[in-house]
C-alpha positions in Angstrom: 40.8 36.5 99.3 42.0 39.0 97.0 44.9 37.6 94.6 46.8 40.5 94.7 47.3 39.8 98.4 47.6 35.7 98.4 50.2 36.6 96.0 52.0 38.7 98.5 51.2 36.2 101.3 52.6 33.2 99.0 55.8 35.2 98.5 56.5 36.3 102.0 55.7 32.6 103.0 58.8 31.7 100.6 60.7 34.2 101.2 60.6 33.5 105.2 61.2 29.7 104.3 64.3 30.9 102.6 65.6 32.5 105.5 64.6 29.8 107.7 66.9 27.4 105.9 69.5 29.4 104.9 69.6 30.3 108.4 68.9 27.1 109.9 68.8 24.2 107.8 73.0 23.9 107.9 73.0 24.5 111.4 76.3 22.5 112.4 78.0 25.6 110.1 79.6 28.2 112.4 77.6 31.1 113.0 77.4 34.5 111.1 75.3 37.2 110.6 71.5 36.5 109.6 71.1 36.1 105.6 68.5 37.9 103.8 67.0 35.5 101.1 68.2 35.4 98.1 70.8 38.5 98.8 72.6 36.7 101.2 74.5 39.3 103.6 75.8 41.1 100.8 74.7 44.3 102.2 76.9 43.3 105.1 80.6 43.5 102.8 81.7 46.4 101.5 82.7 45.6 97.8 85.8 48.0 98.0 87.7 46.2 101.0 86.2 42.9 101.4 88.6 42.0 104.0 87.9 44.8 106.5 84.7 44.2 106.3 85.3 40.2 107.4 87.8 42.0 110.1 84.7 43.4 111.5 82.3 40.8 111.4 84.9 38.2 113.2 84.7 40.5 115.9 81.2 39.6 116.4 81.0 35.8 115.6 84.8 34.8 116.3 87.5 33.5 114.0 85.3 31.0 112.3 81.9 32.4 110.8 79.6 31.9 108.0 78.6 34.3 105.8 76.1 34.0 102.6 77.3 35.3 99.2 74.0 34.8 97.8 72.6 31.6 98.2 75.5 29.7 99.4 76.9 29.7 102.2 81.1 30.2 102.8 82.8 29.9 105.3 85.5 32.0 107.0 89.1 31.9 108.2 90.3 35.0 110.4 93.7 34.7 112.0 96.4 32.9 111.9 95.5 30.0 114.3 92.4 28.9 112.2 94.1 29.7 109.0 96.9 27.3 109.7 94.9 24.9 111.5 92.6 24.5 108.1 95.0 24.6 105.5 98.2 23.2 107.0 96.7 20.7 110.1 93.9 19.6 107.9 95.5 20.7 104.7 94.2 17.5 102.8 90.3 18.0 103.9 90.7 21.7 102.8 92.8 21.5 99.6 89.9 22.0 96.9 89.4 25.3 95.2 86.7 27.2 95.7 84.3 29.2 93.3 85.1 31.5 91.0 82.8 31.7 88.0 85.0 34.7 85.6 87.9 31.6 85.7 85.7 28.7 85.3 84.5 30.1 82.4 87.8 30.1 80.8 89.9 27.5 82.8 87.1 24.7 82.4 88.1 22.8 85.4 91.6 22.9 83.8 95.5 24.0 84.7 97.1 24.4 88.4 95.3 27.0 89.6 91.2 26.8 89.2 91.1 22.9 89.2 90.7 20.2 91.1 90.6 16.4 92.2 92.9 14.2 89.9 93.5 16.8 87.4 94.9 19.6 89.7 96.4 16.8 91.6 98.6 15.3 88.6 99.1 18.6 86.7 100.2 20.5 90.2 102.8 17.3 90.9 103.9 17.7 86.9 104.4 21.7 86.9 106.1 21.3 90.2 108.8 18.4 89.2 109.5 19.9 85.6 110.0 23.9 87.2 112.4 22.2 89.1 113.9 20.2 86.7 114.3 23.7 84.6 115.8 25.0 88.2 113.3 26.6 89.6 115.7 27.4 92.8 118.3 26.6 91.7 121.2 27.7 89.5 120.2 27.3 85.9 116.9 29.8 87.1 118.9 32.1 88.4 121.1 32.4 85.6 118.1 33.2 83.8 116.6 36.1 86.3 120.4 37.4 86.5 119.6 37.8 82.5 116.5 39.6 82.4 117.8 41.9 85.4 120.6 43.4 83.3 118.0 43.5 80.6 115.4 45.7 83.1 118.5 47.8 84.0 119.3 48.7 80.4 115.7 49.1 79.3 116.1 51.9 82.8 118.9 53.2 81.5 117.2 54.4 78.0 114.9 56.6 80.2 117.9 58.9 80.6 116.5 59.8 84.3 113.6 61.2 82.8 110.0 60.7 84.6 108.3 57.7 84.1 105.7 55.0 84.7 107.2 51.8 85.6 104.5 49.6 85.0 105.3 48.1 81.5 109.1 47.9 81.9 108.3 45.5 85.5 105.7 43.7 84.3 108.1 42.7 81.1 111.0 41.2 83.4 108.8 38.5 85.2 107.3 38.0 82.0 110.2 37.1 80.3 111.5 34.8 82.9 108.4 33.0 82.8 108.7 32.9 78.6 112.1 31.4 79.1 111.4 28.5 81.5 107.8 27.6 79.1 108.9 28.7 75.9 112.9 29.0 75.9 112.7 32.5 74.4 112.1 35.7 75.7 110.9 39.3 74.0 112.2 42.6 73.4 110.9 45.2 75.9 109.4 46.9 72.7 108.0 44.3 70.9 104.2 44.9 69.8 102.5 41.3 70.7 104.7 41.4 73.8 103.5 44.8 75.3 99.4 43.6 74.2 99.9 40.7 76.1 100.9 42.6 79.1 98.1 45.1 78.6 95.9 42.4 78.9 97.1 40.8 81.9 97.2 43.9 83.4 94.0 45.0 82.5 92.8 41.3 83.9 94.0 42.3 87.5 92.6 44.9 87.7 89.2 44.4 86.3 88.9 41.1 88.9 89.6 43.4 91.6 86.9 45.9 91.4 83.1 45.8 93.2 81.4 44.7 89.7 83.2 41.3 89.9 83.0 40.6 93.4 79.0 41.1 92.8 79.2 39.2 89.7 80.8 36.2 91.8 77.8 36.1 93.9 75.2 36.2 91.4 77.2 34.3 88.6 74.0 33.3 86.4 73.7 37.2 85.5 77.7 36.7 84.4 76.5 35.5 80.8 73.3 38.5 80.5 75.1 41.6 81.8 77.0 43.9 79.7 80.6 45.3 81.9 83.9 44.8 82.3 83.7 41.3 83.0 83.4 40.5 79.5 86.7 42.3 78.6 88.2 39.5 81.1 86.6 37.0 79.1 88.2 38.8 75.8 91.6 39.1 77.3 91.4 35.4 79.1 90.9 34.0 75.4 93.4 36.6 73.8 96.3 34.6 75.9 95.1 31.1 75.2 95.2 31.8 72.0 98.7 32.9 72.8 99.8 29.9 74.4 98.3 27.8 72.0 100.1 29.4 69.0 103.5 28.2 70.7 102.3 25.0 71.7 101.9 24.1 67.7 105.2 25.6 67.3 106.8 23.4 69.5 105.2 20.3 68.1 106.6 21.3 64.6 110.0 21.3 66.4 109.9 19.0 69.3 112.7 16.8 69.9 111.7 14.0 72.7 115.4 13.8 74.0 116.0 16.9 74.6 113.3 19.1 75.9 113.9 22.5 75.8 111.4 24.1 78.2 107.8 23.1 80.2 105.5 23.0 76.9 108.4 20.6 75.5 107.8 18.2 78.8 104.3 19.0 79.1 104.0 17.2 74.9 106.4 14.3 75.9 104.0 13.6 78.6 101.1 14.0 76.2 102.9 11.6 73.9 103.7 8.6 76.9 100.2 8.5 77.9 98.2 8.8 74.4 96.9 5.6 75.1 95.5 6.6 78.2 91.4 7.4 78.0 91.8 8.9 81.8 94.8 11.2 81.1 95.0 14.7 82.3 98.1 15.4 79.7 95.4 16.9 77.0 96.4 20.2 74.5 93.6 22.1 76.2 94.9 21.0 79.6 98.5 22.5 78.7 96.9 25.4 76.9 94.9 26.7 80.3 98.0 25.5 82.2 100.5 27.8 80.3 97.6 30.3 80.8 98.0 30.3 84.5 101.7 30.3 84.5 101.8 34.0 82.8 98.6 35.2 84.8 100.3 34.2 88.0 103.7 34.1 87.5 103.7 37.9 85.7 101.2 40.2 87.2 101.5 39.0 91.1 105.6 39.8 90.7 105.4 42.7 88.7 102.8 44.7 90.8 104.7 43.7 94.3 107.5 44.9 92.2 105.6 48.2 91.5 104.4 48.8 94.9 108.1 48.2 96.6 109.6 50.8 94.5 106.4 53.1 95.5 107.0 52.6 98.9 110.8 53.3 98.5 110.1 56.1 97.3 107.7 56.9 100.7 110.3 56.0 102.8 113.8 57.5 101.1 115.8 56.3 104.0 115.0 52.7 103.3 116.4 52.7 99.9 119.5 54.1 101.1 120.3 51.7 103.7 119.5 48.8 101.3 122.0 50.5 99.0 125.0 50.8 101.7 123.8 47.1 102.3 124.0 46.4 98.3 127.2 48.3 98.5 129.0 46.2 101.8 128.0 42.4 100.7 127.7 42.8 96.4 129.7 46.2 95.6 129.5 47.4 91.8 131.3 45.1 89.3 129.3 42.0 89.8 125.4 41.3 89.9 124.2 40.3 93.0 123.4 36.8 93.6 121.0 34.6 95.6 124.0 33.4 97.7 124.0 37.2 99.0 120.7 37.1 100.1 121.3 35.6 103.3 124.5 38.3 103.8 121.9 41.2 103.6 119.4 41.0 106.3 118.2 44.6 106.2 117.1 44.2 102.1 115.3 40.6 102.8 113.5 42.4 106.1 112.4 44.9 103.7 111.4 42.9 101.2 108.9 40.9 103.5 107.6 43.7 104.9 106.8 44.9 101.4 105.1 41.9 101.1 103.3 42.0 103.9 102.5 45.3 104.3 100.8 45.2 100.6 99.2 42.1 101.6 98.8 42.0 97.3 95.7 38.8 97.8 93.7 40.0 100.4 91.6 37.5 100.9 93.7 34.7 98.6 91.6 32.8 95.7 88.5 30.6 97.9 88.9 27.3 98.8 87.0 24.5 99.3 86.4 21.6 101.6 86.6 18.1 99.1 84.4 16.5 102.3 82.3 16.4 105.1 84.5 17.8 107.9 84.6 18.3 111.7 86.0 21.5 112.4 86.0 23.3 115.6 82.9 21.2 117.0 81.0 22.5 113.6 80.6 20.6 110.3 81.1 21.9 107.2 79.8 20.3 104.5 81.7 18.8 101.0 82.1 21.4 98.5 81.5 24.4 100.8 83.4 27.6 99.7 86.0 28.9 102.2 87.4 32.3 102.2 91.1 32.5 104.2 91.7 36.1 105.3 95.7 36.5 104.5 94.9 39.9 105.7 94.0 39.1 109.4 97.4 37.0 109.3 99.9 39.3 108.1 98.5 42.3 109.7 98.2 40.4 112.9 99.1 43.1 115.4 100.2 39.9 117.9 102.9 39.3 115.5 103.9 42.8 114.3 103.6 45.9 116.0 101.7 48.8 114.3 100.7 46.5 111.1 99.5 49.0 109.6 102.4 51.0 109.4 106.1 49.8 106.7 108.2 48.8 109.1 110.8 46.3 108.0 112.1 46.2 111.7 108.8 43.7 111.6 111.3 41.0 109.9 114.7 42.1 112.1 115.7 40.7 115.6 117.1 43.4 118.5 120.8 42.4 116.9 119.8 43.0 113.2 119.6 39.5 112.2 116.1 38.7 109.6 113.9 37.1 111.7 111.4 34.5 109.7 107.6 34.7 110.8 104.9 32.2 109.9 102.4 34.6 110.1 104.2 35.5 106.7 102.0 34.0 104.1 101.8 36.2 101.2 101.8 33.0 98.7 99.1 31.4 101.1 99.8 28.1 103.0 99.2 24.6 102.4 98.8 22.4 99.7 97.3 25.5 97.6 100.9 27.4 97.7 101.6 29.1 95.3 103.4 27.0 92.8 106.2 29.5 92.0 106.4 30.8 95.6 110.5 29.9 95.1 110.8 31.6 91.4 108.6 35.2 93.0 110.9 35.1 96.3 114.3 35.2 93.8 112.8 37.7 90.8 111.7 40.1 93.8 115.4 39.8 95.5 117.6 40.0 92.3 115.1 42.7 90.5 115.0 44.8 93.0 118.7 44.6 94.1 120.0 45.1 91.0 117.7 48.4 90.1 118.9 49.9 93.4 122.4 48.8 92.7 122.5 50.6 89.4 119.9 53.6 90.1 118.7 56.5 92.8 114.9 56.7 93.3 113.5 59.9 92.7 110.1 60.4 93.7 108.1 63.7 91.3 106.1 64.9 95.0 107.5 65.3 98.3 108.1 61.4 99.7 105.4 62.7 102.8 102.8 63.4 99.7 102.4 60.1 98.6 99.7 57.9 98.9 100.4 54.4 98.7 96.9 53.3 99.2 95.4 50.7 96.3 93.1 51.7 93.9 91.5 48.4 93.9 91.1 46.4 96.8 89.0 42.7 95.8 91.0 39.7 94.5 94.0 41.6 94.3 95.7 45.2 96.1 96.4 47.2 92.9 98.9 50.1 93.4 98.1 53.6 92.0 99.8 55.1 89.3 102.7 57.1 89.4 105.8 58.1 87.8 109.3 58.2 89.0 113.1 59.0 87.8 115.5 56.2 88.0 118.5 58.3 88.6 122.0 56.5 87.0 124.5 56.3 89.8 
């Protein structure tokens, strides 16, 4: 026989072997579409809206269906009922996180949010109790996000009404709040190191939400070989940890064990009480991803729902103004508004669901992962198995809100005007991967945004029906365009 063509026999040979067990060798996974080898059904996705393309695949093999990202297999969640029923009914089985190479590379199995098993566990139930101990919900916080919103309104003022792009001066006010609660200190809106590190985490967002990553994230071994953007994540990623490390040393020259002033402070008296513990997750490189996360997530999520809410406002004129008379009725003009007149102002926390959910800012959410063998829906899914939870099928469930595709904070009001709660609402995902700050996002959105539109008019450049409010980047994250506006002094 020709070598040439045992060659080409041997390969198809392995190739259709490939198939055959990727196909059938897991065969208690739910079904899916048939894998190619090695490809996977990548050709099946389309890189630019991930979650439409699992929309129409679910249509075909039902809420719960397997797809290959390569090699591996992952399974996925559409709807509500088998979102909730994996991560809240078997919350515990379904609680690890999933794959994601560009963050492994820099997290190392470390922090709150790319971890897991005992040191997610005991660094989660840490962050949680000491963000609340620093009033995370409660008054102290506030106090603090009252702060930074007068500071956002002056920094509005200086614009003199002129056009502008909002996305520095937002993405500085959640960034601050989070510098106060980790490091008790927050920046000028024009200092240098402050505005690079925004850059950066903007530029981060962005770059993990284009097609290059989502194909880097199923073929990670090329992540080390390729030249792209994916290495200016890498660059940026180490850019803040360096950050947060600088201020971790200069809270150790200054550290005072009985009174802590802020989470790094707590974080190194925890270091300190388990020293002599070989097992202890309490580590500097620990804290230093850990305060890594904390800005990534607690400044770019807030300030780009921030950006796309005022985008939208400006789409829908109307809807600023009634939150206004609202703003005007419950707050008035001589005092900031408050938490405690959140639950006076139905209309403004309708619309700021609906902002939410009509953004749907984490499509897909960051992947799961089952820590076991589990029986789910007469299938098995093995230990370790990726799972991707479609947040998009949930909150633009058209059984739960008329015309989802359309802004429409009437989704959030009952027939008498009253906000009307829905947990098909889960913009911060469900479970025990919720979003740690969930409470700190829910009150910067309220008191940001109340206090801009208590202080300015929205002016939109173009004609409100002239503007597109589709993202420019649809993968981990829903990126909002560009644009400029006029905040207009009242």
């Amino acid at each position: 026989m020709d070598p040439v063509v045992a060659l080409v026999l041997c390969l198809s040979c392995l190739l259709l072997l490939s198939l055959w067990k990727q196909t059938y060798g897991n065969g208690k996974l739910p079904p899916g579409p048939t894998p190619l080898p090695i490809i996977g059904n990548i050709l099946q996705l389309n890189a630019k809206d991930i979650s439409k393309s699992l929309s129409k695949l679910s249509e075909t093999y039902g809420p719960v269906f397997t797809l290959y990202l390569g090699w591996k297999p992952t399974v996925v969640l559409h709807g509500y009922e088998a979102v909730k029923e994996a991560l809240v009914d078997h919350g515990e089985e379904f609680s690890g996180r999933g794959s994601f190479p560009l963050a492994e590379r820099t997290s190392k199995g470390l922090g709150v949010v790319f971890s897991n098993g005992m040191t997610w566990r005991e660094t989660r139930r840490f962050s949680l109790m000491t963000l609340r101990n620093f009033g995370m919900g409660k008054r102290s916080i506030e106090d603090r996000v009252q702060e930074e919103a007068c500071c956002l309104v002056e920094e509005l003022r200086k614009t003199n009404g002129s056009p502008c792009d909002p996305t520095f001066i937002l993405g500085c006010a959640p960034c601050n709040v989070i510098c106060s609660v980790v490091f008790h200190t927050r920046f000028d809106y024009t200092d240098q190191d402050f505005l690079t590190l925004m850059a950066k985490l903007n530029e981060n967002l962005r770059i993990l939400s284009t097609p290059w990553v989502q194909f880097l994230h199923t073929f990670p071994v090329l992540i080390d070989y390729l030249p792209g953007s994916h290495n200016k994540v890498l660059e940026n990623s180490e850019f803040l940890k360096k950050f947060a490390l600088k201020k971790i040393k200069e809270h150790q020259e200054s550290l005072d064990i009985n009174d802590p002033r802020d989470y790094i402070d707590c974080f190194l008296i925890k270091m300190e009480q388990e020293k002599h513990n070989p097992q202890s997750e309490f580590t500097m490189e620990n804290l230093t991803i850990t305060v890594s996360d904390l800005f990534g997530a607690g400044t770019e999520t807030t300030s780009s729902t921030l950006r796309y809410g005022l985008l939208l406002l400006l789409k829908y004129p109307e809807v600023a103004a009634k939150i206004q008379e609202e703003i005007d009725r419950v707050v008035g003009r001589h005092r900031s508004p408050c938490m405690q007149d959140r639950s006076s102002m139905p209309y403004t926390d309708a619309v700021l669901h609906e902002i939410q959910r009509y953004i749907d800012f984490v499509p897909t959410g960051v992947p799961h992962a089952v820590i076991s063998d589990i029986k789910f829906r007469n299938y098995v899914i093995p230990k370790g198995t990726n799972i991707i939870t479609s947040l998009t099928s949930v909150m633009h469930s058209n059984k739960e809100f008329p015309n989802p595709k359309r802004f429409d904070p009437g989704h959030f009001l009952d027939k008498s005007g009253n906000f009307r709660k829905s947990d098909y609402f889960m913009p911060f995902s469900t479970g025990k991967r919720l979003c740690v700050g969930e409470g700190l996002a829910r009150m910067e959105l309220f008191l940001f945004l109340t206090t801009i539109l208590q202080n300015f008019t929205l002016k939109s450049l173009v004609e409100p029906k002239d503007i597109d409010t589709t993202p420019v980047e649809r993968g981990l994250a829903s990126v909002p365009p560009s644009y400029q506006l006029c905040f207009v002094p009242i």
